[in-house]
FIMIKOL-966189 format. One record per residue (C-alpha): chain; x, y, z. Coordinates in nm, 3 decimals. Example, Ala and Ser with C-alpha at 12.3 -4.5 7.8 and 13.67 -1.06 7.14 Angstrom:
<sites>
+--------+---------+---------+---------+
: chaine :       X :       Y :       Z :
+--------+---------+---------+---------+
:      A :   1.230 :  -0.450 :   0.780 :
:      A :   1.367 :  -0.106 :   0.714 :
+--------+---------+---------+---------+
</sites>
This chain:
<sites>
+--------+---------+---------+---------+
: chaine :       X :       Y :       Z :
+--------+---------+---------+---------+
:      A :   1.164 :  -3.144 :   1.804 :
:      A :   0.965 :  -2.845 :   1.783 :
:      A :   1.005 :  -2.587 :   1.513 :
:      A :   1.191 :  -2.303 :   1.663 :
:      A :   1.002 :  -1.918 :   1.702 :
:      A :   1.068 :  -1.626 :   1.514 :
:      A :   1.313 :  -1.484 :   1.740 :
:      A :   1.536 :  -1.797 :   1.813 :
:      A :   1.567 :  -1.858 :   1.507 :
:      A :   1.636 :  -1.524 :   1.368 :
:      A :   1.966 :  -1.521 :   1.681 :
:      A :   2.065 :  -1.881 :   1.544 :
:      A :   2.091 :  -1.730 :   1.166 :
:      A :   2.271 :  -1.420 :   1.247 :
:      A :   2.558 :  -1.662 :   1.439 :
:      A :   2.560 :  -1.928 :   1.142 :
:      A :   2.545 :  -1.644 :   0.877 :
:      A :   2.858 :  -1.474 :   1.091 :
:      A :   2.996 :  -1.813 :   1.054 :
:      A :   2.993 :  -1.800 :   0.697 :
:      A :   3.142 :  -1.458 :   0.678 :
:      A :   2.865 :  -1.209 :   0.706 :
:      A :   3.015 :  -0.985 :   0.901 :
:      A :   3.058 :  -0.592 :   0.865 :
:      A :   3.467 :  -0.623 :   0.829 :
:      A :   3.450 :  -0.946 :   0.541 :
:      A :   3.175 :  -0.744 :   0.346 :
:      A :   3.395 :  -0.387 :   0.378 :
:      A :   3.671 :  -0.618 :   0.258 :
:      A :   3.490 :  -0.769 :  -0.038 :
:      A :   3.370 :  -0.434 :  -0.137 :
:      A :   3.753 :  -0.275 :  -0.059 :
:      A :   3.905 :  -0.541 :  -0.285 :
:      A :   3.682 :  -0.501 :  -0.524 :
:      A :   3.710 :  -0.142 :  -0.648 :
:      A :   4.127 :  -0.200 :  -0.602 :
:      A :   4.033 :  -0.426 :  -0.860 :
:      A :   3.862 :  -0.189 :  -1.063 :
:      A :   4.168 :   0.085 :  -1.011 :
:      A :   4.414 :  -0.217 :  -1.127 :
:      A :   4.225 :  -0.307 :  -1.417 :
:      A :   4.181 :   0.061 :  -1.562 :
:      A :   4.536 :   0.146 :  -1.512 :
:      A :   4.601 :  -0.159 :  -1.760 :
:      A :   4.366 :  -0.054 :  -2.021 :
:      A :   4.499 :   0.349 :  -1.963 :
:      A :   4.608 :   0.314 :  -2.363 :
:      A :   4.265 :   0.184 :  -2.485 :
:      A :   4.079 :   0.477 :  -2.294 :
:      A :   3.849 :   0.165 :  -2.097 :
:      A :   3.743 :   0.236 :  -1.787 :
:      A :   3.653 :  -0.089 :  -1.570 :
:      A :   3.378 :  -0.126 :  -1.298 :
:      A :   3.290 :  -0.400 :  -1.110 :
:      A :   2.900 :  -0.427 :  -1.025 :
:      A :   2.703 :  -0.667 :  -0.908 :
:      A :   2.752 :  -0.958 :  -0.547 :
:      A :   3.084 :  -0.886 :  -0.536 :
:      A :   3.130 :  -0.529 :  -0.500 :
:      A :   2.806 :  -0.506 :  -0.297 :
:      A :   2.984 :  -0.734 :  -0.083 :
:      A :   2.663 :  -1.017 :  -0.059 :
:      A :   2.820 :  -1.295 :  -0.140 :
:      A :   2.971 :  -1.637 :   0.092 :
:      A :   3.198 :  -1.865 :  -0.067 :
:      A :   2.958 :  -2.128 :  -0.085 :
:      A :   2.773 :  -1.909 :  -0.350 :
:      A :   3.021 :  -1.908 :  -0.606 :
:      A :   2.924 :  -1.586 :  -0.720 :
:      A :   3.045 :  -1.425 :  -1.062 :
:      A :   3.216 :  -1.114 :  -1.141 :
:      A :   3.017 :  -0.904 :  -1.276 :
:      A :   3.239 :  -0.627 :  -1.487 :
:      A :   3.081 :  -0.338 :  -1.674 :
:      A :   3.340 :  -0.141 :  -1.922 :
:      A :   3.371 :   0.128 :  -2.109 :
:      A :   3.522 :   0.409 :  -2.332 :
:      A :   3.585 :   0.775 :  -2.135 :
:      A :   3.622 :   0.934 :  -2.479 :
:      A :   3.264 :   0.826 :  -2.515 :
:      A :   2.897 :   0.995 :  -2.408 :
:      A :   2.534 :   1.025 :  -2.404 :
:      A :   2.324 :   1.273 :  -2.331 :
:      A :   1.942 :   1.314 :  -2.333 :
:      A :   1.980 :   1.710 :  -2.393 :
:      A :   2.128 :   1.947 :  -2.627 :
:      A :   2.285 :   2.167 :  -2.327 :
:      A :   2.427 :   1.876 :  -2.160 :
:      A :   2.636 :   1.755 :  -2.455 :
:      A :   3.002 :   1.700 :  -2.357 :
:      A :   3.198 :   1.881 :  -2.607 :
:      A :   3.559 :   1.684 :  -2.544 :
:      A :   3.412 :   1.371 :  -2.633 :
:      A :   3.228 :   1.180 :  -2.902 :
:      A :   2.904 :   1.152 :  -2.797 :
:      A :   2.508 :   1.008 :  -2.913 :
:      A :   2.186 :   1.203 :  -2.818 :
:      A :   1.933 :   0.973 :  -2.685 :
:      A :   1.615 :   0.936 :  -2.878 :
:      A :   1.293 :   0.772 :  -2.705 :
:      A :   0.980 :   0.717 :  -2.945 :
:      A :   0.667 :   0.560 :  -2.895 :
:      A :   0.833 :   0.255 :  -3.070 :
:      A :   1.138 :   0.217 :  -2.837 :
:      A :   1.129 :  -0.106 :  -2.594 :
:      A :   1.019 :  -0.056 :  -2.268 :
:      A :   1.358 :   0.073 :  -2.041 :
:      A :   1.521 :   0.126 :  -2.390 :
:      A :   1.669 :   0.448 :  -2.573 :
:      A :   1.827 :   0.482 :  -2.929 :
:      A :   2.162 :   0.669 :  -2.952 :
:      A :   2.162 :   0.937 :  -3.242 :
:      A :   2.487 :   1.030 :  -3.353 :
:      A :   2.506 :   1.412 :  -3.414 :
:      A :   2.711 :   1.720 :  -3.466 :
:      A :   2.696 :   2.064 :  -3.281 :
:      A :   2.611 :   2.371 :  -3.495 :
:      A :   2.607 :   2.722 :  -3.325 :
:      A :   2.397 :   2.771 :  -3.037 :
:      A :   2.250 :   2.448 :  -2.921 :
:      A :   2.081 :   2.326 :  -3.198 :
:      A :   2.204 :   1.938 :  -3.387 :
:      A :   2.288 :   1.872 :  -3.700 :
:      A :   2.252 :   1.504 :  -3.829 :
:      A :   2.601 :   1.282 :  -3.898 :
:      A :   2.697 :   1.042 :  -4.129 :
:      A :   2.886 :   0.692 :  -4.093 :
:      A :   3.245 :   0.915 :  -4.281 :
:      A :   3.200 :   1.202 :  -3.971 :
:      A :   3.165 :   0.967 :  -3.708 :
:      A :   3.452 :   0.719 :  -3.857 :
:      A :   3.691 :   0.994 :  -3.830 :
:      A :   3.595 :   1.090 :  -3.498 :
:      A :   3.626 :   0.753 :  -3.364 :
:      A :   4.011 :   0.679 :  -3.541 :
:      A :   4.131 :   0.995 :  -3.318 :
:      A :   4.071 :   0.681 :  -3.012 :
:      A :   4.198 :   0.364 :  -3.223 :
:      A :   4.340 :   0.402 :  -3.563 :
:      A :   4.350 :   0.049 :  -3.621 :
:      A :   3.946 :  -0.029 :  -3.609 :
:      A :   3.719 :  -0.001 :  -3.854 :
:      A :   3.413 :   0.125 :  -3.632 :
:      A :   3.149 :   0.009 :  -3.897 :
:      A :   2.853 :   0.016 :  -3.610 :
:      A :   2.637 :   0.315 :  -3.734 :
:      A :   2.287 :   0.198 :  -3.906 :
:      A :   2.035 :   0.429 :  -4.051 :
:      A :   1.666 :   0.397 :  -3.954 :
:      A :   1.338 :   0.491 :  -4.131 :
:      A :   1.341 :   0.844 :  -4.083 :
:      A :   1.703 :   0.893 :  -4.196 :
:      A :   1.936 :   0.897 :  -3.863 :
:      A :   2.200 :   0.759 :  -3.755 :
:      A :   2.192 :   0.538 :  -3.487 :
:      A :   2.484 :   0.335 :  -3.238 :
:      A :   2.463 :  -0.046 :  -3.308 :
:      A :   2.456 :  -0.240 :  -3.006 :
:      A :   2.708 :  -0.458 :  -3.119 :
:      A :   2.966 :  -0.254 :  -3.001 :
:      A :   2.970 :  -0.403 :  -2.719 :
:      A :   3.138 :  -0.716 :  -2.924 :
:      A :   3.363 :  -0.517 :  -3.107 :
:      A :   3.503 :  -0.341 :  -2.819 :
:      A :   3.556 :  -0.703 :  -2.570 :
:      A :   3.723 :  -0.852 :  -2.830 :
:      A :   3.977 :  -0.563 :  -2.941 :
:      A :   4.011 :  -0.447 :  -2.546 :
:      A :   4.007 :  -0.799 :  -2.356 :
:      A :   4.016 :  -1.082 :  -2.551 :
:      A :   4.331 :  -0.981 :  -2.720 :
:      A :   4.525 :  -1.057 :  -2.401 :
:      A :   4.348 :  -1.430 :  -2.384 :
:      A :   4.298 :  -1.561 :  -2.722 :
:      A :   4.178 :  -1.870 :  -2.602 :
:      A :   3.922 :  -1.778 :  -2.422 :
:      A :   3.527 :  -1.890 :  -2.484 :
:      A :   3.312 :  -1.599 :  -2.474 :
:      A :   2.944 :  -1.686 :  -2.541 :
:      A :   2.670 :  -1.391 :  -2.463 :
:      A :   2.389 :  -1.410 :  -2.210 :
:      A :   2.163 :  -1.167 :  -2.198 :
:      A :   2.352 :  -0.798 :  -2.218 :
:      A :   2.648 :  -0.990 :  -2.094 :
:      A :   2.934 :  -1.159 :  -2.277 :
:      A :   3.050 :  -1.454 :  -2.034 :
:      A :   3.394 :  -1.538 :  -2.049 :
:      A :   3.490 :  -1.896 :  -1.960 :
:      A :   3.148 :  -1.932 :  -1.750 :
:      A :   3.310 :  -1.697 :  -1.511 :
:      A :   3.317 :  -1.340 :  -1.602 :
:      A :   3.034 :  -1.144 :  -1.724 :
:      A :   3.175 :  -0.803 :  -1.915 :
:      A :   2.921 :  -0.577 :  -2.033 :
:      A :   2.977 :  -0.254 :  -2.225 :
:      A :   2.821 :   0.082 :  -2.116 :
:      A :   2.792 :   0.403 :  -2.237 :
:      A :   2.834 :   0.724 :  -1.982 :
:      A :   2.546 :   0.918 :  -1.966 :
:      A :   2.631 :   1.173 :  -1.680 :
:      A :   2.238 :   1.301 :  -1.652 :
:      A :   1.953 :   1.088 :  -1.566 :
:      A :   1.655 :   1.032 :  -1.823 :
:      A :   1.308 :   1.125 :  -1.721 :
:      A :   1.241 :   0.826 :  -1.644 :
:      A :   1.516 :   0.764 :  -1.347 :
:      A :   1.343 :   1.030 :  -1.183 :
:      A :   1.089 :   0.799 :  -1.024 :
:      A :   1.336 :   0.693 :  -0.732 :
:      A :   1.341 :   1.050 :  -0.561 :
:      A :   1.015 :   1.161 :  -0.677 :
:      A :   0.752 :   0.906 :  -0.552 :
:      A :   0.622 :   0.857 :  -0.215 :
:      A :   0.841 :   0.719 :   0.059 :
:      A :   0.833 :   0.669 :   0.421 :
:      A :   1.150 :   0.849 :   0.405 :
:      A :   1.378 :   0.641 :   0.655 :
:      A :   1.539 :   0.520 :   0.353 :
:      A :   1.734 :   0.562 :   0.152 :
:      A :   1.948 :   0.807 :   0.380 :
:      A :   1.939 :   1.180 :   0.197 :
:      A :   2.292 :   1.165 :   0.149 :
:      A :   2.245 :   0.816 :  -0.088 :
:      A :   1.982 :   0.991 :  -0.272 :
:      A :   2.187 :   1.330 :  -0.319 :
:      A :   2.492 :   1.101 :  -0.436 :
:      A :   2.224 :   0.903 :  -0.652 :
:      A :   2.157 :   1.196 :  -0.821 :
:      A :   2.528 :   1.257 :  -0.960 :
:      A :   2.578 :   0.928 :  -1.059 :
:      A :   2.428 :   0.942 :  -1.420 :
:      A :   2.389 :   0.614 :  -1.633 :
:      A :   2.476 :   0.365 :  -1.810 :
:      A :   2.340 :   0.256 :  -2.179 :
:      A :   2.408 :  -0.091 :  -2.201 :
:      A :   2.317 :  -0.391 :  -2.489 :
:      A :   1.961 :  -0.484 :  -2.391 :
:      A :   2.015 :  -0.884 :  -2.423 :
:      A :   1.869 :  -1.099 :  -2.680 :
:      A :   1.552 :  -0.878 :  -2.790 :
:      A :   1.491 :  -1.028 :  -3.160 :
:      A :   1.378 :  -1.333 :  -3.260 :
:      A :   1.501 :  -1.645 :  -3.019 :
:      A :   1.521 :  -2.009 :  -3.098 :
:      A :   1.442 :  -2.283 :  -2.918 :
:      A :   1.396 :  -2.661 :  -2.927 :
:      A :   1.101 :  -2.860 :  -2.799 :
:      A :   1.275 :  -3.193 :  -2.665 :
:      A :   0.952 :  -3.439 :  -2.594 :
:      A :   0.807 :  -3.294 :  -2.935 :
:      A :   1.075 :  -3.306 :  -3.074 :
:      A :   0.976 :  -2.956 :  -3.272 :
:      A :   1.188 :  -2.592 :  -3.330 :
:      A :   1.006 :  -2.339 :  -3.197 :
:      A :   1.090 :  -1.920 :  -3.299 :
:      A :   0.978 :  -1.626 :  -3.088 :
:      A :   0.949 :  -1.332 :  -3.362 :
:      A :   1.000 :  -1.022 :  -3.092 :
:      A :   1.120 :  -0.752 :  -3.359 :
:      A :   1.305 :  -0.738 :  -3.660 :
:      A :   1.714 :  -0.753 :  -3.627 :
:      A :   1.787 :  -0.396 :  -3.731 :
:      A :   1.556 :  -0.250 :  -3.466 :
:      A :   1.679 :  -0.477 :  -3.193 :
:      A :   2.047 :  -0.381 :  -3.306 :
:      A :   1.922 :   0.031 :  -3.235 :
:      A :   1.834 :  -0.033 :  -2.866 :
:      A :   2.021 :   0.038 :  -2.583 :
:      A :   1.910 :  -0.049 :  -2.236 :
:      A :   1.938 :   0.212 :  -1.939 :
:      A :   2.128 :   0.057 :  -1.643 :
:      A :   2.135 :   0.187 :  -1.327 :
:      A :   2.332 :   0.011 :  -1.186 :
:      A :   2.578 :   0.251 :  -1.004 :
:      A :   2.267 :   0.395 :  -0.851 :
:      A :   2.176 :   0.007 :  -0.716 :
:      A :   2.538 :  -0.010 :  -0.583 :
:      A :   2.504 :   0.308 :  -0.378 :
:      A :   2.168 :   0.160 :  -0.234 :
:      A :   2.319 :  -0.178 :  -0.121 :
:      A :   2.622 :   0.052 :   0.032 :
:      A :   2.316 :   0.182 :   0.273 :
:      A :   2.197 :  -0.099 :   0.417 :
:      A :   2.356 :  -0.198 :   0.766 :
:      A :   2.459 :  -0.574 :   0.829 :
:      A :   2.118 :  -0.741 :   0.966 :
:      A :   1.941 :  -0.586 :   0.653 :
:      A :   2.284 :  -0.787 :   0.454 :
:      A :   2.233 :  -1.094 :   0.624 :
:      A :   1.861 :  -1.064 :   0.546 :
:      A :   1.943 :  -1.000 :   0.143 :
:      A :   2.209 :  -1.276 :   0.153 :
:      A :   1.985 :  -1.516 :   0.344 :
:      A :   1.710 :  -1.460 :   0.086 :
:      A :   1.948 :  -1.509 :  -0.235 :
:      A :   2.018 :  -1.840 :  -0.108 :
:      A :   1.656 :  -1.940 :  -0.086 :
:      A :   1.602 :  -1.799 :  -0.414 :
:      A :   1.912 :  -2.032 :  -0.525 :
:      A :   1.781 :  -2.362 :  -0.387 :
:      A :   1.424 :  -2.363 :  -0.367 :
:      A :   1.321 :  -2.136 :  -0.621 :
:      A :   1.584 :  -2.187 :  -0.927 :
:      A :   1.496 :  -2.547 :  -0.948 :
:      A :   1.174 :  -2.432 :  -1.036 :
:      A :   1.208 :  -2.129 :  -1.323 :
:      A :   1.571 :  -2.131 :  -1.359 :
:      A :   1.712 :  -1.771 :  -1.350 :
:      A :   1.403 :  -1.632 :  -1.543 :
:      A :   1.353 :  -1.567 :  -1.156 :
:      A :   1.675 :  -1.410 :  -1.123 :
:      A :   1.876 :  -1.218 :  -0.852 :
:      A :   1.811 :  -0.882 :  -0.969 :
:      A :   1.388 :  -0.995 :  -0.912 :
:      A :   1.471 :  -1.070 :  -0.587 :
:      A :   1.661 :  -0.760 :  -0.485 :
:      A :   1.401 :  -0.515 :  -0.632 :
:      A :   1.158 :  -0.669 :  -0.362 :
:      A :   1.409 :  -0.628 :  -0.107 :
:      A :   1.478 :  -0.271 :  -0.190 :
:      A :   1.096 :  -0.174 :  -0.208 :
:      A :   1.085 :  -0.387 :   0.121 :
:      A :   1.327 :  -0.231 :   0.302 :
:      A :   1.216 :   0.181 :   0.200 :
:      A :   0.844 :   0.036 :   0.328 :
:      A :   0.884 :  -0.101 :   0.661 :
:      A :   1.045 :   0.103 :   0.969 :
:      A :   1.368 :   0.088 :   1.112 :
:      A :   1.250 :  -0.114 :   1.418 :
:      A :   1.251 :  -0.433 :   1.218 :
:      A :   1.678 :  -0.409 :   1.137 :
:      A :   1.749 :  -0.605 :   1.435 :
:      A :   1.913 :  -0.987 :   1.471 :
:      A :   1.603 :  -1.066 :   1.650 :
:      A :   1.407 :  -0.953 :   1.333 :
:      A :   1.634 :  -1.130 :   1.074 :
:      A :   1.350 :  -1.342 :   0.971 :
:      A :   1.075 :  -1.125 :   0.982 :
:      A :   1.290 :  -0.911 :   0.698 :
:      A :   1.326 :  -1.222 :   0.456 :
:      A :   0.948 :  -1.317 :   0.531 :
:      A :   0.865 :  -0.981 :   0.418 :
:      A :   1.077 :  -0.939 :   0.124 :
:      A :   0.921 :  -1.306 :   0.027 :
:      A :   0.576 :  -1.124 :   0.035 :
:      A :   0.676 :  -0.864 :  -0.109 :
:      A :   0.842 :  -1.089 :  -0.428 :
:      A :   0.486 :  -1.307 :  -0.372 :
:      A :   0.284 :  -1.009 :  -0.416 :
:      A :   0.485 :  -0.892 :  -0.745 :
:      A :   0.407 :  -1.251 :  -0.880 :
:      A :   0.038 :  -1.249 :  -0.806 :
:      A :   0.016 :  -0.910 :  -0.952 :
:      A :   0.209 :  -1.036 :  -1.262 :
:      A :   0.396 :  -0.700 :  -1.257 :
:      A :   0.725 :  -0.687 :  -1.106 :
:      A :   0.819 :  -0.301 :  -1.098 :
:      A :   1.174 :  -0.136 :  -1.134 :
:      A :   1.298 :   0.017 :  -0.800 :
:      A :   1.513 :   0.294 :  -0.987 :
:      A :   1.339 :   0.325 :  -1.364 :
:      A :   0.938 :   0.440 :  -1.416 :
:      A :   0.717 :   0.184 :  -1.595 :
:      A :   0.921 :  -0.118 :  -1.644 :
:      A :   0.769 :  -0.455 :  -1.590 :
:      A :   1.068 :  -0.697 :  -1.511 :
:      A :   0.873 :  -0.973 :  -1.547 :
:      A :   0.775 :  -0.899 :  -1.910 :
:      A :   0.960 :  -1.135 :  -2.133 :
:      A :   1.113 :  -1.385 :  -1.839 :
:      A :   0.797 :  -1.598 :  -1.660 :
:      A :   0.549 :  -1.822 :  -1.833 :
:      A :   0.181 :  -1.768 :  -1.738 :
:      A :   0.225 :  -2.094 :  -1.585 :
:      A :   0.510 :  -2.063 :  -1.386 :
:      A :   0.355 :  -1.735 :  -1.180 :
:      A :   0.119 :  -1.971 :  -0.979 :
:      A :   0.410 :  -2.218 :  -0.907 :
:      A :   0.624 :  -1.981 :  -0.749 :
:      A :   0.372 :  -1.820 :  -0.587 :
:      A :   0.251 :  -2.175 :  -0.466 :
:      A :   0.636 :  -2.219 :  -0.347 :
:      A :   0.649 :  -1.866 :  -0.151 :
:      A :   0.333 :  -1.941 :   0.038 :
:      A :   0.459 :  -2.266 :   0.151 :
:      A :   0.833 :  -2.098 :   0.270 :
:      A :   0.627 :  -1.835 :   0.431 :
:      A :   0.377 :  -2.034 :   0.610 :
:      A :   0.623 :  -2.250 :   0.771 :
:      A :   0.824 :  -1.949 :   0.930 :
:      A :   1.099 :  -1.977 :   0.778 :
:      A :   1.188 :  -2.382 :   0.857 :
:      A :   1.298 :  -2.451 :   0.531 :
:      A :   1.643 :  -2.274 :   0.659 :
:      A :   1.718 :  -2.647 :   0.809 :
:      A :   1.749 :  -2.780 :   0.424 :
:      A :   1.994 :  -2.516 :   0.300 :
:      A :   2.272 :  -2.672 :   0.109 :
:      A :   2.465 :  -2.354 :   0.046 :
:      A :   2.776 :  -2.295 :   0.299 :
:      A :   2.638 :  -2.633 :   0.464 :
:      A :   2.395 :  -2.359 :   0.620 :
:      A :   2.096 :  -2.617 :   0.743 :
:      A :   2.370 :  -2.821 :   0.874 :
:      A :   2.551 :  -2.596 :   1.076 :
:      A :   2.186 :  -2.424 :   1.185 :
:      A :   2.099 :  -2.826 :   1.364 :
:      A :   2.394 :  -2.855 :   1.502 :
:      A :   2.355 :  -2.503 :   1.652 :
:      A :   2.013 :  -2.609 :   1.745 :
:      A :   2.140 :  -2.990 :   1.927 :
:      A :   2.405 :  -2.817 :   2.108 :
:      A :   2.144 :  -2.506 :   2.243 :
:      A :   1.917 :  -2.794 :   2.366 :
:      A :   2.192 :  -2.992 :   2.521 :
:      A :   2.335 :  -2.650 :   2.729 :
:      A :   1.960 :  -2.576 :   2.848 :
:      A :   1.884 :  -2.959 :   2.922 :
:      A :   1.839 :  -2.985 :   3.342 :
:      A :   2.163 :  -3.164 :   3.533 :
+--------+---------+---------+---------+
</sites>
C-alpha cells in the first residue's frame, strides 16, 4: 500500500488524535480541573502559608491517557520574596535580593538576604536576623539554610526546598519515598514538587521574549502583556555539583567535579514557567494536536535513544520558536503534519548547531550539561530519517494504540473508496 500524502494523512491524525481525546472541551477540562486542584490544595496548606501550582502536561492540558503523564506541582511560601531591585522590595514579607556575578551558572541567581535602612539603600543580615524573621511563619523550625560566601554575605541555601516538602507535605504521608531528580523531589514515582520563590519582576534576562525580533502573529499581545505581570520563580537548579556514576562493562566509578558543594548549594535557577503556561494557553487545537503528536514521537523513537537528556521541555522550546516563525496559514488539520515536520527541523537544527536556546531566558544553552558529543549526530541521524519519510513512522506509534487505530482508519478509507 502506498504511503499516504501530506494532507491525508494530516485529516487521518486529527480524527485518531480526536479519538484519543484531543479535543478543545477534554483539554479546557484538563486545564479546568487542574487549577481546582491547585485552589483545593492551597486552601489545605492556608496554615503553612504554601501556595500550590500545578505546571507542566497537565495543566497545559497536552496530555492522552496513554501518556501517563506526571503531575508536575511547584510550591511555595507567600510570606516569602525576591527581588532583583532595591525599589521593588516587598516590605510585608521576608524577602532575598538577587545577586548575579560573573561566577553565577548560566540561568542561575544567588539570593542575598538583607535588611532595609532609610531610603533604598541594604544593609547586610545575619543567620540570628533572618532566624527571627522566619519563626514569625513557623515557630517550630529551625531555618538553619543561610551560608556565607567569600565576600561575606549571606546567601538562601537551596536546600530549602527539602526542608520545606518534608515539614509541608510529607508530614501528611510518612510513608512516602521521595527521591530528587533534577530540581524536583519525586514522590512515589508520581509527583514531582518543586519549591519556588516569588519574584514578582522579571530579571534582565527574561526580557529577551518581548524584546527580540518576531513575526509578530504570535504570541497574541494580550499573552505577552499578561507575560509581563507574571514575575518568576527561583527554583533548586538540580544536581549541579559533583555527580557519580558507574561504568557497568568497565566495571569502573566515574565522578564529574562541576563545582564545589557550597557554591552549588547558593544557586537558584530562574523558572519561567508561569510565563510557558500562558504560551501553551495561546495555541489553538491543531497547533495542540501538533505539540501532543510530537511528544509522543519524542517518547518512542527518540527516548530509546538518549533517555530524557532529550527531554520534553527540548522539545517544546522548538515548538514554541516554531510556531512564533511560521504564519498562521499552516494551523490547519490539513497542515497537522507539516507543523510536527517543522518543529522536528527546528529540534534537528538546534542539535546540529549544538546549541539549544531558551524561548523565554537570554543566553541559556539547554543542551549544556544533558547530550554527549556523541549522541548529537544520533539524534540528528534519527530526525532526518522521521522527516524524510513524511511522517510514516506515525503507523508504529505504540502510545494510545495510535499506529493501530491510524491502519485501521486507513483499511476502512480504502474499503469505502474501493469501486462496487
Amino acid at each position: 500500500m502506498e504511503d499516504d500524502t501530506i494532507e491525508s494523512l494530516s485529516i487521518k491524525l486529527c480524527k485518531v488524535l480526536e479519538d484519543i481525546g484531543v479535543t478543545e472541551e477534554l483539554i479546557n477540562l484538563n486545564r479546568y480541573v487542574s487549577i481546582l486542584r491547585d485552589v483545593l490544595h492551597t486552601s489545605i496548606y492556608t496554615h503553612t502559608h504554601v501556595v500550590i501550582h500545578t505546571f507542566g502536561s497537565q495543566i497545559e492540558g497536552s496530555i492522552t491517557l496513554g501518556m501517563h503523564s506526571d503531575i508536575d506541582t511547584l510550591f511555595y511560601l507567600d510570606t516569602l520574596a525576591a527581588y532583583t531591585d532595591v525599589t521593588d522590595r516587598p516590605p510585608s514579607k521576608t524577602s532575598f535580593l538577587a545577586v548575579k556575578t560573573k561566577m553565577s551558572c548560566p540561568q542561575c541567581y544567588s539570593l542575598e538576604f538583607v535588611m532595609p535602612r532609610s531610603g533604598n539603600t541594604l544593609l547586610p543580615a545575619n543567620e540570628d536576623v533572618f532566624e527571627i524573621s522566619m519563626k514569625k511563619i513557623n515557630s517550630k523550625c529551625k531555618w538553619d539554610v543561610l551560608m556565607s560566601d567569600e565576600e561575606g554575605r549571606a546567601l538562601l541555601s537551596n536546600h530549602l526546598q527539602s526542608k520545606l516538602l518534608f515539614e509541608n507535605v510529607h508530614e501528611f504521608n510518612p510513608n512516602d519515598k521521595i527521591e530528587q531528580h533534577g530540581p524536583a523531589h519525586t514522590i512515589n514515582d508520581e509527583k514531582d514538587y518543586v519549591y519556588g520563590i516569588h519574584c514578582s519582576k522579571m530579571p534582565d534576562d527574561c526580557h529577551v521574549l518581548f524584546s527580540r525580533p518576531k513575526p509578530g502573529h504570535w504570541p497574541k499581545q494580550v499573552t505577552t502583556t499578561k507575560a509581563k505581570q507574571c514575575g518568576v520563580f527561583f527554583i533548586n537548579p538540580g544536581n549541579i555539583g559533583h555527580t557519580v556514576s558507574y561504568d557497568a562493562e568497565r566495571k569502573t566509578v566515574l565522578m564529574n567535579v562541576h563545582y564545589q558543594n557550597k557554591f552549588a548549594s547558593s544557586q537558584w535557577r530562574v523558572s519561567t514557567n508561569m510565563i510557558e503556561l500562558l504560551l501553551m494557553w495561546d495555541l489553538d487545537i491543531v497547533q495542540m494536536k501538533a505539540y501532543i503528536l510530537t511528544k509522543i514521537l519524542r517518547k518512542q523513537l527518540l527516548k530509546p535513544i538518549v533517555g530524557d537528556k532529550l527531554s520534553t521541555f527540548h522539545v517544546k522550546t522548538a515548538f514554541l520558536f516554531t510556531v512564533e516563525k511560521y504564519p498562521m496559514e499552516m494551523r490547519n488539520a490539513e497542515n497537522l503534519v507539516n507543523c510536527v515536520l517543522f518543529c522536528l527541523k527546528t529540534l534537528r537544527r538546534f542539535l546540529q548547531r549544538r546549541y539549544c536556546p531558551h524561548y523565554s531566558i537570554a543566553s541559556v544553552n539547554l543542551f549544556d550539561g544533558k547530550l554527549k558529543c556523541s549522541q548529537f549526530q544520533t539524534l540528528i541521524q534519527e530526525l532526518t530519517e522521521i522527516i524524510n519519510s513524511g511522517l510514516q513512522c506515525v503507523y508504529t506509534l505504540k502510545t494510545d494504540s495510535l499506529g493501530e487505530r491510524l491502519k485501521s482508519f486507513r483499511s476502512t478509507s480504502t474499503i469505502a473508496l474501493m469501486p462496487r
